[in-house]
C-alpha positions as CSV (number, residue, x, y, z in Angstrom):
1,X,-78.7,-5.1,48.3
2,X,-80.2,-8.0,50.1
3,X,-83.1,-10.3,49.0
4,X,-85.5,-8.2,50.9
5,X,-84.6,-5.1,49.4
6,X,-84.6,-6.4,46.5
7,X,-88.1,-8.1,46.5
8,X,-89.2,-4.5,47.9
9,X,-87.7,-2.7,45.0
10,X,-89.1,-5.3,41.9
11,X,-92.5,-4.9,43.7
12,X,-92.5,-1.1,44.0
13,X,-90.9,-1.1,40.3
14,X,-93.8,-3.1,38.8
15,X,-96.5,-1.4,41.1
16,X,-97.9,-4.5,42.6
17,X,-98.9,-5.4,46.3
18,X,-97.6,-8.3,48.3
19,X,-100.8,-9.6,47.9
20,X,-100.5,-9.3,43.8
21,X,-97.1,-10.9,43.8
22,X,-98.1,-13.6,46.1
23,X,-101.1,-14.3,44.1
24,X,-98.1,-14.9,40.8
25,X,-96.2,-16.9,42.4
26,X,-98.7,-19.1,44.4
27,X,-97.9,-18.8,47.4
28,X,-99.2,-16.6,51.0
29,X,-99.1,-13.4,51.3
30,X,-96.9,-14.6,54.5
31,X,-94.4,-16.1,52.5
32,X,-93.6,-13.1,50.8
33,X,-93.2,-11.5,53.8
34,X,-91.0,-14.4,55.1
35,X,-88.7,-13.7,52.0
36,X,-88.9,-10.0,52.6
37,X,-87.6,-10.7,56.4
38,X,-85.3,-13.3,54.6
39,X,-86.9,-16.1,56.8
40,X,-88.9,-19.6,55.2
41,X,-86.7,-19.0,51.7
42,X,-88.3,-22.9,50.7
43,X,-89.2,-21.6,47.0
44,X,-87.3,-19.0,46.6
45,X,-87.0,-19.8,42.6
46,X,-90.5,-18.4,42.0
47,X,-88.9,-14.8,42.6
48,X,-88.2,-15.6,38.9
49,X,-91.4,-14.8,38.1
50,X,-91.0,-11.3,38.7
51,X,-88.6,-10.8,35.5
């Protein structure tokens, strides 16, 4: 599974938007689309938070 599957399936697991997630890591709500399309992955450690 890639990362964008896999941020799609921790996000639908915890029932939380893009916009919820974005908002715990501190970042855009485009960024997490950027990591969903795998693109822009400057930061990627904050997908840590989602444990």
């Amino acid at each position: 599974m890639g990362l964008g599957k896999n941020i799609q399936y921790l996000r639908k697991q915890k029932k939380i938007t893009q916009e919820q997630l974005a908002e715990m890591m501190s970042v855009s709500r485009q960024t997490i689309l950027n990591y969903r399309m795998q693109c822009g992955l400057d930061g990627i450690f904050r997908l840590s938070l989602l444990r």
